[in-house]
C-alpha positions in Angstrom: -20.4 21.5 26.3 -16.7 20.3 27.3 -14.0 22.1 26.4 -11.6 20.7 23.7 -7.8 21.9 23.4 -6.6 21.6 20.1 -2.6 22.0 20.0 -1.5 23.0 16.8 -2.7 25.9 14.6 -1.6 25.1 11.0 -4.6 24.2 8.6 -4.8 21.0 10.2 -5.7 21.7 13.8 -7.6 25.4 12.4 -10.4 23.3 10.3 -10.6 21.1 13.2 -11.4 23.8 15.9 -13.9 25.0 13.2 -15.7 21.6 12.8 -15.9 21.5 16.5 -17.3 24.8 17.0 -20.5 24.2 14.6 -21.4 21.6 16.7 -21.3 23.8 19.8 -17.9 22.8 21.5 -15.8 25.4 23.7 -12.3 24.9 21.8 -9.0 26.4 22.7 -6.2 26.2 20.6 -2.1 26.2 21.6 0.2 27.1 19.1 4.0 28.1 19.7 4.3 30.7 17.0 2.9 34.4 17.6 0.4 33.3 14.8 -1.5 30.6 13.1 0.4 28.6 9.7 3.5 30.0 10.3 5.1 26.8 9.4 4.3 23.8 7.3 1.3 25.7 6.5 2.9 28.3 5.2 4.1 28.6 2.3 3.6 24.9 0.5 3.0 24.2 -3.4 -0.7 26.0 -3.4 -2.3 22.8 -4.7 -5.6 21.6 -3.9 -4.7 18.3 -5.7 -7.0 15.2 -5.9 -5.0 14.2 -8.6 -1.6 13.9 -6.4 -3.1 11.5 -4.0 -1.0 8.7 -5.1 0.9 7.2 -2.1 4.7 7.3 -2.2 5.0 3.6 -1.3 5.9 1.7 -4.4 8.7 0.0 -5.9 9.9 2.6 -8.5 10.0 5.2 -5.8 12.2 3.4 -3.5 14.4 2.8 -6.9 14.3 6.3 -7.7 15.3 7.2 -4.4 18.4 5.0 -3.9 19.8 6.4 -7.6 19.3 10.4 -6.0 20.9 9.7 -2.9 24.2 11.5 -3.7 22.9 14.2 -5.9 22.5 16.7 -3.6 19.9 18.6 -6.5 17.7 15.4 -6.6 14.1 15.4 -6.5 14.2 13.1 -2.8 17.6 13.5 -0.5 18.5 11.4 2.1 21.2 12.1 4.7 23.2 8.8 5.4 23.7 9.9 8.7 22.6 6.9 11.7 18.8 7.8 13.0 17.0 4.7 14.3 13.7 7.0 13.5 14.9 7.3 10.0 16.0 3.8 9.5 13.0 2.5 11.4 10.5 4.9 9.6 11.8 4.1 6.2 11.3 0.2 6.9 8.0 0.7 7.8 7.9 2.6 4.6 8.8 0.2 2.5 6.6 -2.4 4.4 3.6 -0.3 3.3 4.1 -0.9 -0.8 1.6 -3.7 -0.5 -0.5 -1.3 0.6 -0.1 1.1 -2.5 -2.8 0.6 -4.5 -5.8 1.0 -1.6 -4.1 3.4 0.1 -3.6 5.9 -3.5 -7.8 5.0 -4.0 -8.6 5.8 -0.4 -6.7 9.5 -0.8 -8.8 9.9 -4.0 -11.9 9.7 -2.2 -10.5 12.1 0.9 -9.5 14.6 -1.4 -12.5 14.7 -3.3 -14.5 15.2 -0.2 -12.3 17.6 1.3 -12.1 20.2 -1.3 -16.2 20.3 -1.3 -16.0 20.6 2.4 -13.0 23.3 2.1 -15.1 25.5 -0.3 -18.1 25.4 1.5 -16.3 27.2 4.4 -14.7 29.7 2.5 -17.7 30.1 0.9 -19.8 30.4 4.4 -17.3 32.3 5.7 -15.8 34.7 3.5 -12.4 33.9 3.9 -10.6 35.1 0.5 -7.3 33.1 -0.3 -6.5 33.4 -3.9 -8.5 30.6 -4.9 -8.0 29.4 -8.6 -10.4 26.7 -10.1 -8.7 26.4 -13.5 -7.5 22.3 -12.9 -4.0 20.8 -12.4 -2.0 19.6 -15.6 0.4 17.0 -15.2 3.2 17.2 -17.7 5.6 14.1 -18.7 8.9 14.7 -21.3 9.2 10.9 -22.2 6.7 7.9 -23.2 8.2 6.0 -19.9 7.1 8.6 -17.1 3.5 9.2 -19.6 3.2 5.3 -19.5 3.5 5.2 -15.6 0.9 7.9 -15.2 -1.6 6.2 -17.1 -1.3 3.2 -14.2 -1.5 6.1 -11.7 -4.7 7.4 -13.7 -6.5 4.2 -13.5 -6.3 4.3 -9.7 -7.2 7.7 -9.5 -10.2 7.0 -11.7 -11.2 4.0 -9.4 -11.2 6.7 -6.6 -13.4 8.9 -8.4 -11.6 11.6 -10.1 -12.3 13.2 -13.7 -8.9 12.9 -14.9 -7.9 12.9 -18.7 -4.7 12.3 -20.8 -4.0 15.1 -23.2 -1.4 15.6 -25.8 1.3 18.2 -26.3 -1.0 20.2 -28.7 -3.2 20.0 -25.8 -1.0 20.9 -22.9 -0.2 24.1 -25.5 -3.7 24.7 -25.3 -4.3 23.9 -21.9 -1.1 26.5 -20.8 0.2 28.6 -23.3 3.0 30.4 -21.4 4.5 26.3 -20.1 7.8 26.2 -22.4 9.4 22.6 -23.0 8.9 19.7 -25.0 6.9 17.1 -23.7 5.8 13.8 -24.5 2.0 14.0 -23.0 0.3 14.6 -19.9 -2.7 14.4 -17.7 -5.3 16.9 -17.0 -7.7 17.9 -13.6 -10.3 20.1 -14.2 -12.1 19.8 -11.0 -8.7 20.5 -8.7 -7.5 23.9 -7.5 -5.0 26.2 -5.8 -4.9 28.9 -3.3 -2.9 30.2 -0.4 -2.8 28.0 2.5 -1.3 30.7 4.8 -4.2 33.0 3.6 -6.9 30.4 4.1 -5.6 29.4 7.5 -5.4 32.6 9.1 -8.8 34.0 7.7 -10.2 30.8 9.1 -8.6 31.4 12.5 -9.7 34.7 12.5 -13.5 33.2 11.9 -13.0 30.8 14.5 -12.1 33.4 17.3 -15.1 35.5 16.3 -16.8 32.4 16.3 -16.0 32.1 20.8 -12.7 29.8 20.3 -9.4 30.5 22.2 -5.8 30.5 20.4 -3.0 30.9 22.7 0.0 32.0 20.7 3.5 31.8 22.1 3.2 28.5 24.1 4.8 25.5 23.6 3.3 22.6 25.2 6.2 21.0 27.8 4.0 18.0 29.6 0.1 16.8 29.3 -0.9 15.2 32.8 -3.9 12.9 33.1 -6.4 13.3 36.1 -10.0 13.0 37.0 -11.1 12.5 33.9 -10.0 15.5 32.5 -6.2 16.8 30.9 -3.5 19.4 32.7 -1.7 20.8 29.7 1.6 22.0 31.1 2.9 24.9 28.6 5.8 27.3 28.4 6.6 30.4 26.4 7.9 30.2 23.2 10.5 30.6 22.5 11.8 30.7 26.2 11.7 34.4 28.1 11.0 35.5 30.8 7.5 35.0 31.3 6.3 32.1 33.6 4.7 28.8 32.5 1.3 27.6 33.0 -1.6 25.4 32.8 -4.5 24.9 30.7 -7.5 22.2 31.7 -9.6 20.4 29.1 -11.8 17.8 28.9 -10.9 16.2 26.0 -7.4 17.0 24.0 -6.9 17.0 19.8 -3.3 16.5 18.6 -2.7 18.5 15.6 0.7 19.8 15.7 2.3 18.9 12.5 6.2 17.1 13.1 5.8 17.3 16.7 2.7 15.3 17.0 4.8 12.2 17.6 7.2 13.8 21.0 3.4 15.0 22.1 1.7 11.4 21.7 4.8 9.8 23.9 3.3 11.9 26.3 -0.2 10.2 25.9 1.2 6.5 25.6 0.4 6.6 21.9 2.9 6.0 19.2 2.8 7.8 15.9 5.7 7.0 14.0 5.7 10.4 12.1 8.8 11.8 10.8 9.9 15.2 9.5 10.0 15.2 5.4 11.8 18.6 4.7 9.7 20.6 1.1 10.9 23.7 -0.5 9.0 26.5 -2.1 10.2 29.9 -3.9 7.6 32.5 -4.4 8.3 34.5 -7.3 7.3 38.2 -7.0 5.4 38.9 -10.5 6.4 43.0 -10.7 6.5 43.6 -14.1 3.5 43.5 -16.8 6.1 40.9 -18.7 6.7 39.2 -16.0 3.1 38.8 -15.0 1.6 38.0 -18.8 4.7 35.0 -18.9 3.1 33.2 -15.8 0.6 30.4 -15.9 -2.6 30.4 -14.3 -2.7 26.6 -14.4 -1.5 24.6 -12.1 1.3 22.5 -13.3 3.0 19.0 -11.8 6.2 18.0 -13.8 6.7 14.6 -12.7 10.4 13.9 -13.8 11.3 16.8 -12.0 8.8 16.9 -9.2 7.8 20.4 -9.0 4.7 21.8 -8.3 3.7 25.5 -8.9 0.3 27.4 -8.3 -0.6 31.8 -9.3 -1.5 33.0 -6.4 -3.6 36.3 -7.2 -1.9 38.4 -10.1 1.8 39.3 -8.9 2.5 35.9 -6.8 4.2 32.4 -8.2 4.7 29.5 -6.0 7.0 26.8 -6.8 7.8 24.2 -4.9 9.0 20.8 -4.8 11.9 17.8 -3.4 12.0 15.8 -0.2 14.9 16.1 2.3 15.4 13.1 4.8 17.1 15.4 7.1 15.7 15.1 10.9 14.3 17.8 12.0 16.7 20.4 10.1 14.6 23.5 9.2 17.5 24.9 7.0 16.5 26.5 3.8 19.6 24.9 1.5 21.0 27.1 -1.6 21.4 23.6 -3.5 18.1 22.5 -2.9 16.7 26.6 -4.2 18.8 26.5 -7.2 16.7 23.6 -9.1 13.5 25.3 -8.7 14.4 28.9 -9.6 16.1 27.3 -12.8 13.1 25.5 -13.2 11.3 28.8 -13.6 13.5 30.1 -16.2 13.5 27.0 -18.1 10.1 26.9 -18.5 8.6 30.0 -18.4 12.1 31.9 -19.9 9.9 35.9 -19.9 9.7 35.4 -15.8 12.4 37.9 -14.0 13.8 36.1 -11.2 15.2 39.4 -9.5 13.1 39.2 -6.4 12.2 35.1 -5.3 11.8 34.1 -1.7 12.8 30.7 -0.9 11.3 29.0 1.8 11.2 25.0 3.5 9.3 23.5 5.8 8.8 19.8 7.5 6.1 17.5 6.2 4.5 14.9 8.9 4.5 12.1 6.9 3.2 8.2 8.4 5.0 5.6 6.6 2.2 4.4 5.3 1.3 7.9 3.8 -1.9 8.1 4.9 -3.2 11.2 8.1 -3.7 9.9 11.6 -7.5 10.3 12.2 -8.4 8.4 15.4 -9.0 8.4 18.7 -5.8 7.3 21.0 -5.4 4.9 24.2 -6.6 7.3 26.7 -10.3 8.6 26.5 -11.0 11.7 25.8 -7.5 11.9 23.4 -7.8 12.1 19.9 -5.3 12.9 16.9 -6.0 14.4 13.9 -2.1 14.7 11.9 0.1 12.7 9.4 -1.1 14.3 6.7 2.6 14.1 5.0 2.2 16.8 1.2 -1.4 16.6 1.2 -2.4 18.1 4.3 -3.7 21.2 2.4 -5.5 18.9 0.0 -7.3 16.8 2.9 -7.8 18.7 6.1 -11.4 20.1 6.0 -12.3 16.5 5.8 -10.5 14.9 8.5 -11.4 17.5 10.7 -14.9 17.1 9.9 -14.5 13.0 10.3 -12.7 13.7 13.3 -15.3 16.0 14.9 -18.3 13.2 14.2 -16.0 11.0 16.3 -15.8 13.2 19.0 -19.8 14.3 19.0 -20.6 10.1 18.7 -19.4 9.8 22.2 -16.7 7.1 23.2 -14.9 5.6 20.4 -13.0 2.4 19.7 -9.5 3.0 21.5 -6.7 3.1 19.1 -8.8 2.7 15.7 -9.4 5.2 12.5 -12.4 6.9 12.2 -12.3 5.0 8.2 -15.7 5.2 8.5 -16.5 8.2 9.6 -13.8 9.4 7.0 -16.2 8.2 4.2 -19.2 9.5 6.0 -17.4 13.1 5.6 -17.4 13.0 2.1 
């Protein structure tokens, strides 16, 4: 069978080695860190979330994020500063609003699929992440933000998702220990959490068992086209003292998160992903008071934009905001503050004594949608762009992606969308 190199090793390019290797491939995989998910995949919001599949691209959003440009606490944060990336990226965004309403359906349907697919591996596989199937509860203070979610619910509806309105005596009911008045809210049953990191690395671990090859520590520097087959040029990382060198493949996946788009350049392709910086805490549950004031269900506050997920019995995860900031990996007091407040607003009996903050940097398209499709070159393929949701949606791109790959040649340049619906 050829061999495939996958660079990248967060959850993205993991499932995708994994879909490849039931069908028989020989897969490598390059990833710069000593280990698999050791960024973006790291420590995100937890949420398996069908019902957060609404695209960003709409007209309140881009009014919303104008008014929080200066407050440095804001839900989204933009730095001013001149990019022609930025500037470009965020006209592209704003081009894509007329496509908010099929693109929001569309991620429905992915997600759906994906979450089958994802626990079908686990499942297969073993692979124990502190999976919780207790639903997602979207929470709104005022009649405004409820009123907006309803039009959000009709689209996620459309898409197929079981998704309710509930009242505050519900929410009560729903999640004693949430704290707050609220106006109303919406409720998930069928969506989930768990720990990405966890997931990822037990499903690495599978896949290495399984005959695939991760090479940790290697950044890749150049990708060479020849005979019909790929030179991947690599380099420690981060730079020492040991020597480069080179990797041959037949055919090349690009999964690597905010750096797909300097590898693409090398391939002729253009994908015009930018960094869009999150932030989590994860508050250590260590006392029996602590623990029993903790939800179990997941909860989206929309005002504020925070997510949170209980990962096994002494784990919180909370995490929120977007930060227009390059490709600046700085974890920002300012930006810590509202979410650890959060926590004590809402749940008042959780000690905040030991939190670990943490960011990392979305790959978002501006059109908000994942980059599933085979590029200019044969034999190159991209699987990335998944922006917040790459948790939520990457078992089934990676299985789309792999029935593109095991159909032989492909359209140059188009998205597997059909093959996408085929995965679900």
């Amino acid at each position: 069978m050829p061999h495939i190199a996958i660079i990248g090793a967060g959850i993205t390019g993991v499932t995708t080695a994994y879909a490849l290797l039931q069908r028989g491939y020989d897969v490598t995989v390059i990833e710069r860190h000593r280990y698999a998910a050791m960024e973006t995949s790291f420590a995100n919001g937890g949420q398996l979330s069908a019902s957060n599949a609404e695209v960003w691209n709409s007209v309140p959003t881009l009014i919303k994020g104008l008014r929080w440009m200066f407050r440095p606490d804001a839900p989204l944060l933009m730095n001013p500063s001149p990019s022609w990336h930025k500037y470009s990226w965020l006209a592209e965004f704003a081009w894509n609003v007329k496509n908010y309403r099929q693109n929001t359906i569309e991620t429905t349907r992915l997600a759906i699929a994906a979450r089958r697919h994802l626990f079908a591996i686990a499942a297969q596989e073993g692979i124990d992440f502190d999976l919780e199937r207790r639903g997602i509860l979207h929470v709104y203070r005022d009649r405004a933000g409820f009123e907006a979610g309803a039009q959000v619910n009709a689209l996620l509806r459309e898409g197929g998702l079981d998704r309710r309105p509930v009242t505050p005596e519900e929410i009560c009911a729903i999640e004693p220990a949430l704290h707050g008045p609220f106006f109303g809210g919406f409720f998930t049953p069928s969506d989930s959490t768990g720990d990405i990191h966890k997931f990822t690395r037990g499903l690495a671990a599978c896949c290495e068992r399984q005959g695939a090859k991760f090479v940790y520590g290697t950044e890749v520097a150049a990708i060479a086209a020849a005979d019909g087959s790929f030179h991947i040029h690599c380099k420690p990382f981060p730079a020492g003292k040991r020597e480069g060198h080179r990797i041959e493949a037949d055919t090349i996946v690009i999964s690597a998160g905010v750096e797909s788009r300097r590898l693409a350049a090398m391939l002729g392709d253009r994908i015009n992903i930018y960094p869009v910086k999150g932030y989590s805490i994860t508050v250590h549950l260590d006392t029996a008071q602590s623990r029993d004031a903790a939800p179990w269900v997941s909860l989206l506050d929309e005002e504020a934009k925070i997510v949170t997920s209980r990962l096994g019995a002494d784990r919180f995860r909370v995490a929120g905001t977007a930060e227009f900031n390059g490709y600046n990996r700085d974890i920002r007091a300012d930006r810590i503050t509202p979410l650890t407040d959060w926590v004590r607003t809402c749940f008042p009996g959780i000690e905040t004594s030991r939190v670990v903050p943490w960011a990392g940097l979305r790959p978002m398209m501006p059109n908000m949608m994942p980059v599933v499709r085979a590029g200019r070159r044969p034999g190159v393929f991209y699987n990335t762009g998944h922006g917040h949701l790459g948790w939520t949606l990457s078992a089934a791109t990676a299985e789309a992606l792999a029935q593109t790959i095991a159909a032989g040649p492909a359209q140059v340049g188009t998205r597997t969308s059909t093959r996408l619906k085929q995965a679900g």
